[in-house]
N, C-alpha and C positions, 0 to 999 in steps of 0.2 A: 482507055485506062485513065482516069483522074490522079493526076499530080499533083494538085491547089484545091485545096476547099476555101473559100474567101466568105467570111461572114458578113455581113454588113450590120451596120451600127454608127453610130454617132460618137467622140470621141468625149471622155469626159464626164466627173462623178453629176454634173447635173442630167446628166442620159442616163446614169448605169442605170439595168434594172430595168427599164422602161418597154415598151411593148415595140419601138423599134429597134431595140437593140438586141432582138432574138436571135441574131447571127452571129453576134458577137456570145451569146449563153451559150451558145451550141457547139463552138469553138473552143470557149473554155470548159465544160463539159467532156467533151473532146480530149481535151489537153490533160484531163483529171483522168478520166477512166484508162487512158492508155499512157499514161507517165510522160507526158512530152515535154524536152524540153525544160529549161532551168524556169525561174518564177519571170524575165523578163525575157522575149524575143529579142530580136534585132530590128531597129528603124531600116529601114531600106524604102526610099519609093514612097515615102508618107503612107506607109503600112506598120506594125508589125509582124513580124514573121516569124514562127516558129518551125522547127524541123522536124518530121518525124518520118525518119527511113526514108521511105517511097512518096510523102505527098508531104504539102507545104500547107502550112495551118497559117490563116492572114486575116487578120484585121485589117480593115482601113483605116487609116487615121485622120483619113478628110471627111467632112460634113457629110453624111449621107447620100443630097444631093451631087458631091460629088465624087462619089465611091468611085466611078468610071476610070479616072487619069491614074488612081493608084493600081485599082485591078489591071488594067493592060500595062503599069510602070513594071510590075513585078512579074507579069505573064514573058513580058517582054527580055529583062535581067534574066527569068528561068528557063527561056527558050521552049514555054509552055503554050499549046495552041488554046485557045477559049473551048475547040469540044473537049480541050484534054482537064477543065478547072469544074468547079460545082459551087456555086452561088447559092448561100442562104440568105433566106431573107423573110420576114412579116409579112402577112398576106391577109388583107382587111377581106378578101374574096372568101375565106374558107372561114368555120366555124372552128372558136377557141381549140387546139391542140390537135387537131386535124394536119399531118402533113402528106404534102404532095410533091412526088418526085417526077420531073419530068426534064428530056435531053433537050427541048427547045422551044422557042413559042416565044409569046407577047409578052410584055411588060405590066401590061394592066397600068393599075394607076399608081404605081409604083416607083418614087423618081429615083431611088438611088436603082432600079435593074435598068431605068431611063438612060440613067448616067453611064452602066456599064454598057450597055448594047448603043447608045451611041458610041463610049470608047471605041469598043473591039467591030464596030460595020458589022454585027453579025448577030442575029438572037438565036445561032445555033451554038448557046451556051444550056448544056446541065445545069440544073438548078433544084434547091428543097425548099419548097414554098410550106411556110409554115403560119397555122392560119392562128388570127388574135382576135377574130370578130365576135362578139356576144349581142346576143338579141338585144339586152336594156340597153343598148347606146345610147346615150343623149348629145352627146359631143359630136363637134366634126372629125372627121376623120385626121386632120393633123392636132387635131388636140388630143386625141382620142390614143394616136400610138405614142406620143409623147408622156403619156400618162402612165405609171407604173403600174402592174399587176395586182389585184386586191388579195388577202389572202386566200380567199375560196377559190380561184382564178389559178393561183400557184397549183392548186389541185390538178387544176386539168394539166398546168405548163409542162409541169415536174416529169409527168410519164411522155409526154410527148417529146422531152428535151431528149430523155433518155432511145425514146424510137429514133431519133433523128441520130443519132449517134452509132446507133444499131446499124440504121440506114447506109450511112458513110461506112459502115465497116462491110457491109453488102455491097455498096456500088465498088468498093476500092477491093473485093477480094472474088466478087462473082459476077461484075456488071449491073449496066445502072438498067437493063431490062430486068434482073432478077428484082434487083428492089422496087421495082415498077409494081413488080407482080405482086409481094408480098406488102408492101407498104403502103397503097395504093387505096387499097380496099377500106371502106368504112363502117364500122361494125358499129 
């Protein structure tokens, strides 16, 4: 059963918006559809933390790169295992609004799940990999997720914020094999 959803993101209006800070959208989306929570969390742990009943809604508030030390600060204050949290995160692997649920696996090239699976010794952490890639790329990849969404882009963001949300409310009320099954698929 998942207790923490941890978004990751970069702290700071020169990030919001930006294509790595899709963890942190998903979160706040999150936060909106199911009424969580007053307009500010609680600092704890160089996170914010929001409450809602049964699982804990978290920003990190360290650098992306190092999302790690905050996710196991608050795993650790919640007496919450890493298979019991679910890590969002940007995914230059998948094509724009595609997301992917899966209980455990690699990193990719990914520094801030870098940062968490070196924190917690473990990559058997649940995660929703949510993809940002578009064919015209011209950029590197770090310039590329630091880059904000065009508005045609929003197009694809928008429904997939909302599946991703959908998502969490599947893994947190029927298991993260059911949301496997149904989220999973690419139509």
């Amino acid at each position: 059963m998942i207790k923490a959803v941890f978004g990751l993101g970069n702290p700071g209006r020169p990030y919001a918006h930006t294509r790595h800070n899709i963890g942190f959208e998903v979160v706040d989306l999150y936060r909106e559809v199911h009424r969580v929570g007053s307009r500010q969390g609680r600092i704890e742990d160089s996170a914010l933390v929001y409450s809602s009943g049964d699982i804990l809604l978290v920003k990190p508030m360290t650098y992306m790169n190092e999302s790690g030390a905050a996710v196991r600060a608050v795993l650790e204050k919640h007496r919450v295992s890493p298979s019991e949290a679910l890590i969002v995160y940007d995914d230059l692997d998948l094509p724009l609004g595609r997301i992917r649920i899966l209980t455990a696996g690699g990193t990719g090239s990914h520094n801030g799940m870098k940062s968490v699976v070196r924190a917690l010794g473990t990559e058997e952490i649940p995660r929703l990999r949510f993809g940002i890639e578009i064919e015209s790329r011209d950029e590197s990849g770090r310039d590329f997720v630091l880059d904000r969404f065009s508005k045609s882009e929003w197009r694809s963001v928008i429904p997939a914020l909302r599946s991703a949300v959908d998502a969490i409310d599947v893994i947190c009320s029927q298991g993260i094999d059911e949301a496997m099954t149904r989220f999973n698929r690419w139509e």
